[in-house]
N, C-alpha and C positions, 0 to 999 in steps of 0.2 A: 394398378394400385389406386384404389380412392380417398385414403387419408395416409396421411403424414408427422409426426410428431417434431416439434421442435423445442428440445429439454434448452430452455435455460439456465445456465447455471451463474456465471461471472463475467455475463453481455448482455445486460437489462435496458436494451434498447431498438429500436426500429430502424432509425440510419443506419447505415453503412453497416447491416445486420446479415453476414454470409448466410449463418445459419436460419434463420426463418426464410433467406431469400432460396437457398435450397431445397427446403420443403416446399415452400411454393413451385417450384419446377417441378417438384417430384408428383407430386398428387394435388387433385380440384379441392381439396379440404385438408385444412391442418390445425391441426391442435397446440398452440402455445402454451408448455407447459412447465410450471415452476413447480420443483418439490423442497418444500422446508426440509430440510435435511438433518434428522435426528442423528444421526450420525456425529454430526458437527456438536451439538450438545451433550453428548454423551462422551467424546472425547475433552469435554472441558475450558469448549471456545469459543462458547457464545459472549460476547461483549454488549451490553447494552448499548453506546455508542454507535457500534456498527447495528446493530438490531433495530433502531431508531430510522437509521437512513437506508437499512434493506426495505422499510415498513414501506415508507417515501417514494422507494424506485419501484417495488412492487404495485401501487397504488397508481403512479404514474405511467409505467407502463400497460397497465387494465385499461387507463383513460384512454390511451392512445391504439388500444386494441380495438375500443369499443369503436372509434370514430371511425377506424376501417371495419366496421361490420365484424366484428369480431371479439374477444374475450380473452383474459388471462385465464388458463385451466389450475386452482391451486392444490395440492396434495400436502400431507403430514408423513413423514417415515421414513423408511429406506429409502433411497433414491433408484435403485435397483428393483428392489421391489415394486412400488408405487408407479415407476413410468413401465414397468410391465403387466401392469394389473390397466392401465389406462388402455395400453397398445392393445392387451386383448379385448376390453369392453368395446372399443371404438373399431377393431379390426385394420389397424394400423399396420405397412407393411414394412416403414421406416421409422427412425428414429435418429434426426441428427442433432448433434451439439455440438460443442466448440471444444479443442485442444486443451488440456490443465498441463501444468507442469509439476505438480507438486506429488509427493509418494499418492497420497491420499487419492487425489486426481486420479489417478493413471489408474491405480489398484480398481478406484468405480469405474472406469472406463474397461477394462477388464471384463471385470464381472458383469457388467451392462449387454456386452460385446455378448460372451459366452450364453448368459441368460436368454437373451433376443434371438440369438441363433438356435436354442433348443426350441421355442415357439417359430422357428423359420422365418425369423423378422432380421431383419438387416438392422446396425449401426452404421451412422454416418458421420464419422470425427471429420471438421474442419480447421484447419491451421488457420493463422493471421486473423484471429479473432480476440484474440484477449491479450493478444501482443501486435507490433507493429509487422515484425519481421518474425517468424516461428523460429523456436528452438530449434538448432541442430539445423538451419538453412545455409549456415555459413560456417565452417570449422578450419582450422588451423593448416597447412598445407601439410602433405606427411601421413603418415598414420603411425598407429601406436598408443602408447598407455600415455593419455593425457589429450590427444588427439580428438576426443570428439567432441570438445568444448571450446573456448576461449578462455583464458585465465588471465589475460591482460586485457584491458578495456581501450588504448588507444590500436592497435592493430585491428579488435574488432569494430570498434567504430569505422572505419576504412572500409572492410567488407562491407559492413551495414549498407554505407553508402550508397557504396559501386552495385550493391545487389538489387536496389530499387523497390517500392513498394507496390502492393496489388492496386486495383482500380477502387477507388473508392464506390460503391453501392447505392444509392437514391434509396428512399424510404419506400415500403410498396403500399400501392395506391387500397389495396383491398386485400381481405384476411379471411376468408373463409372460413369458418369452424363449423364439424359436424354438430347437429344437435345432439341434444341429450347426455352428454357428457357431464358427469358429475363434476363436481368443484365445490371447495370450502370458501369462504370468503375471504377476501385480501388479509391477511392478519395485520393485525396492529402492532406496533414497538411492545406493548407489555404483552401479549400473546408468543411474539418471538422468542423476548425474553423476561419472564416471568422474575420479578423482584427486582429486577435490574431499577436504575437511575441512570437516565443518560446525563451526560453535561450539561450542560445552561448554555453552550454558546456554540453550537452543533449547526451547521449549515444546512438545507432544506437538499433532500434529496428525490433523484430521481431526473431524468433524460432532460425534461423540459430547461428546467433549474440548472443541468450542466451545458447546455448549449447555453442559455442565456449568459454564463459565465464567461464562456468562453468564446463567444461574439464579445462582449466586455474586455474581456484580457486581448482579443486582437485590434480593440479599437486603441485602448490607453494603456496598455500594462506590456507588451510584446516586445514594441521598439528601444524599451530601454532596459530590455534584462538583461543585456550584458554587462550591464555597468551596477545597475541596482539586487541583481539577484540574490547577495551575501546581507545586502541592508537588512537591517533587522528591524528597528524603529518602524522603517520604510514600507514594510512588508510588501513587498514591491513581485513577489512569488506570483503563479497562476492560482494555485491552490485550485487545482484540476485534479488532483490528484484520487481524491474520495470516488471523482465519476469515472476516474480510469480504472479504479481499483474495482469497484461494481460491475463496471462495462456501461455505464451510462454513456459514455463517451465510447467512438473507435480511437485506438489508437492509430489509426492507419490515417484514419480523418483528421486526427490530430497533429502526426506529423506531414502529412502531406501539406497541408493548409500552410503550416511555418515552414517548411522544407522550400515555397515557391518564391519567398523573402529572400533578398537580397542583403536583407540589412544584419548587424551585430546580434540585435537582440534575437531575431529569432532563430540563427542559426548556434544560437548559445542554447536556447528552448531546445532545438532539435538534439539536440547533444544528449541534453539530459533525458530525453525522452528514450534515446539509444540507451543509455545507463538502466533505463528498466528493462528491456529486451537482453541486456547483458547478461542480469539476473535473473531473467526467467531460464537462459540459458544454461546459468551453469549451475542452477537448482534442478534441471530436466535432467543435464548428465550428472549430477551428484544431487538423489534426495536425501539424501543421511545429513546434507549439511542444510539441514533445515535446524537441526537438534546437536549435530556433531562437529566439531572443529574442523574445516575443510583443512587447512592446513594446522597441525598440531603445534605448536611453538613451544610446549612443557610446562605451561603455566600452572605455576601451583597457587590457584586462587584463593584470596581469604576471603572470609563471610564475617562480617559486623551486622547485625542485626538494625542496631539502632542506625549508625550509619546509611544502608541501604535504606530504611523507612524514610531518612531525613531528605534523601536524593530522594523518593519518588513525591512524599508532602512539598518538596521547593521546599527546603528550609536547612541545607548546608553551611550557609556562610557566606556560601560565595554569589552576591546578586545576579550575575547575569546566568547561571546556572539554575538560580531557583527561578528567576522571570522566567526560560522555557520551561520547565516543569509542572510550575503553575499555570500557565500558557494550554498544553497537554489536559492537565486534568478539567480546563475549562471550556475547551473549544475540542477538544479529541483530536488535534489537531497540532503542529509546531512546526514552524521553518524548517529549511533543509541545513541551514551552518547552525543555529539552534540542535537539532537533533545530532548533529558529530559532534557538538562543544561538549552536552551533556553526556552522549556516548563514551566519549573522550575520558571525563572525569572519572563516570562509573567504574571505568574498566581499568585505566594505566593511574589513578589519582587514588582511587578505593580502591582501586585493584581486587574489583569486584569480577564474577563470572558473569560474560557477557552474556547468556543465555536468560539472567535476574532484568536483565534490562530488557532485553527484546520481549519475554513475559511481558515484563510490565508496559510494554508499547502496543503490542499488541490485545493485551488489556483493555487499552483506551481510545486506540487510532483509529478514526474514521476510516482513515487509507491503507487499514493493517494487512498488508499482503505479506504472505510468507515470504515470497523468494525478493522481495525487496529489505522486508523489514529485517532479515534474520542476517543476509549476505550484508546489507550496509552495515549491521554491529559487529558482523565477522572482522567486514573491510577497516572499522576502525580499531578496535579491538586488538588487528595486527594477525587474528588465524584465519583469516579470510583471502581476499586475492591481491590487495595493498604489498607492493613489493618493498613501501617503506612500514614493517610492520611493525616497529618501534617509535611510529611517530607518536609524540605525546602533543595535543591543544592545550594548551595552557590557557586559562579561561580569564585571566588578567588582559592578557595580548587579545586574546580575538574579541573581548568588551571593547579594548583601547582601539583596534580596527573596525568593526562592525558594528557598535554602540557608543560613537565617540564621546557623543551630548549624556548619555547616560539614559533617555528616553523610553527604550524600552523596557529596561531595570522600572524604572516609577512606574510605567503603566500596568506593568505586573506585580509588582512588588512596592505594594502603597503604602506598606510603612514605614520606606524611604525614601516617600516622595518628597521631602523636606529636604533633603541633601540637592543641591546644585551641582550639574555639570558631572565631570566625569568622576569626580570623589563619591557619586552614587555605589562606583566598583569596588571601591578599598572603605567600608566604613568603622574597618578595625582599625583605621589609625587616626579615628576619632579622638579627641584627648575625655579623661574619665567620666566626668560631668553630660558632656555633648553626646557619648556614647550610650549613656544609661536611659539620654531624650526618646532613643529608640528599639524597638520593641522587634529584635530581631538579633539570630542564635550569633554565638560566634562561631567559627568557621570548624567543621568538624573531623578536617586533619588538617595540620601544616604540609603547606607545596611543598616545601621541600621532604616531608618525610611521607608525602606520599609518591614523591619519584621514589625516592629511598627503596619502599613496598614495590614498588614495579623493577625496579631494576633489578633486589634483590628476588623477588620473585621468579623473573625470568632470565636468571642466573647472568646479568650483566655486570656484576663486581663481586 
């Protein structure tokens, strides 16, 4: 075989890169080959935000081709189609890409699989590419209905452990490409996504950009996440997340690198980084609950129109709720106790459907992954894998914990940046005069009457 294909899909990088390092063994020439995937647009999920930073990593990636002799191959359209219309121009005898978990995933993997076989071309699926640890590597002892997953996240984390990760990969030194291969040009953010407006405060995307971060977050941001991770003010996060969600980043790189730490912080990192493996997991054995209630609780959800709008503009009432909201629509971007505070509200406060918020996050989120973004709104939401699923955050209490000074309310929310201290969170108990100084709604349910909607909703009085 003298060429090779290597479809990138959601691993837009050169280190610790199985699947190009595959084709490389496989064949003296190989084609790096990215399909913008109409697919994805026609179902309804192009985001400008993310179209912005795929623009980035696609660009960035080509640079880093070129310097090994080599090139980004670009196509438009099926992704099916396209990388077999390649495979035959180039006379390609493989084709390897990386594991998805998601319906969509699997279904192209499929048809890719079947299609390549009718041309006598082989598919090359690789695991531990776009997670740390693959789906379905470690499952519950036992068998039976439930059995091929994990449903609790502290026993899986245990396996995680004890199961150990792959070798981490070196970047390859040279990239051979056949000539004459056709290709379009890198596309641009408005070519991706046509009309779109990304945010104003969108991070620079692409391999290079994520490793520099993340040499950054091991030098001063790692040793003290166990203690600052919830800071909000402090923003004290890796915010690694956009290059894990692209594949800019391995995750295997990621956690091995903090896995060798001794210390608090980063064995608190490591945790969290299993929480995404969690969820790729139990989106792999359930993709219905990408869309469906993993676990059903009987929620009989209301819809308020104006409400819902008020939560996604930041303009509830409630300060530290509209600071991440607004935080979201300006960075594509928000904390991790941020995102359950406002989860929190949406769902058990407005006793909204969880599904209106995960939309709208995945809307905007740089790092919008399905099986992270849909399962954490499950997990809070309460029909997810949370065994406490009637936990309600009350957004009083975790301002008064995680935004004591009041800090990050002002930085987002500057039209009360005038209020001192933590009376930034309560500015309804302003007295009349003082209240009218400021240019901001009042609160668009009462707490208590939005337990009231939750509880009667989910028939708990």
């Amino acid at each position: 075989m003298d060429v090779a294909i290597c479809l990138f899909t959601s691993d837009l990088r050169l280190h610790d890169q199985p699947v190009l390092a595959a084709a490389l063994r496989a064949a003296p020439r190989v084609i790096p080959l990215f399909v913008v995937d109409s697919g994805i647009a026609d179902a309804g999920f192009p985001a400008p935000n993310r179209a912005a930073f795929l623009a980035d990593c696609l660009a960035d990636l080509d640079a880093g081709l070129r310097e090994r002799g080599g090139r980004l191959v670009i196509r438009t359209g099926d992704v099916v189609l396209e990388t077999c219309r390649v495979a035959a121009e180039a006379g390609a005898g493989e084709v390897h890409v990386a594991a998805g978990v998601s319906g969509y995933a699997l279904r192209r993997e499929r048809r890719l699989a079947e299609a390549l076989a009718g041309d006598r071309r082989a598919l090359v699926v690789h695991d531990a590419v776009i997670t740390a640890l693959p789906p379905g590597a470690v499952t519950p002892s036992g068998s039976g209905p439930g059995k091929d997953h994990f449903t609790v996240f502290a026993p899986y984390f245990r396996r995680w452990q004890a199961e150990g990760l792959r070798a981490v990969r070196a970047a390859p030194r040279a990239v051979p490409v056949p000539e004459g291969v056709r290709s379009q040009k890198v596309p641009s953010a408005r070519l991706l996504c046509p009309g779109g407006r990304p945010s104003p405060g969108l991070p620079d995307g692409g391999e290079r950009a994520g490793r520099r971060r993340l040499a950054a977050w091991r030098r001063s941001g790692l040793a003290d996440y166990a203690d600052r991770q919830d800071d909000l003010p402090g923003d004290a996060t890796s915010r690694l997340s956009p290059y894990l969600h692209f594949g800019c980043l391995s995750p295997v790189e990621v956690a091995a690198g903090a896995a060798r730490r001794a210390d608090a912080g980063a064995q608190a990192f490591v945790r969290q980084l299993a929480w995404r493996d969690f969820h790729h997991q139990v989106l792999a054995a359930r993709p219905e609950a990408a869309f469906a209630n993993y676990r059903d609780r009987g929620d009989r959800w209301r819809y308020d129109e104006a409400e819902v709008t008020a939560w996604q503009e930041g303009r509830t009432g409630y300060p530290v709720v509209d600071a991440a909201m607004r935080q979201l629509l300006h960075e594509g971007w928000m904390h991790n106790r941020a995102r359950m505070l406002v989860a929190s509200f949406l769902t058990k406060t407005l006793y909204a459907d969880w599904r209106i918020g995960a939309r709208h996050f995945l809307d905007l989120l740089v790092d919008g992954d399905l099986a992270n973004n849909q399962l954490n709104w499950q997990w809070v939401a309460g029909t997810g894998t949370d065994s406490r699923y009637n936990r309600v955050l009350n957004p009083m209490v975790q301002a008064r914990r995680f935004d004591p000074r009041g800090d990050y309310v002002r930085r987002w929310v500057p039209e009360l940046a005038g209020l001192a201290g933590p009376a930034v969170h309560r500015p309804w108990r302003l007295s009349g005069p003082e209240r009218a100084a400021y240019d901001y709604p009042e609160p668009v349910v009462d707490w208590a009457e939005g337990m009231a909607r939750f509880r009667r909703g989910r028939g708990l009085e």
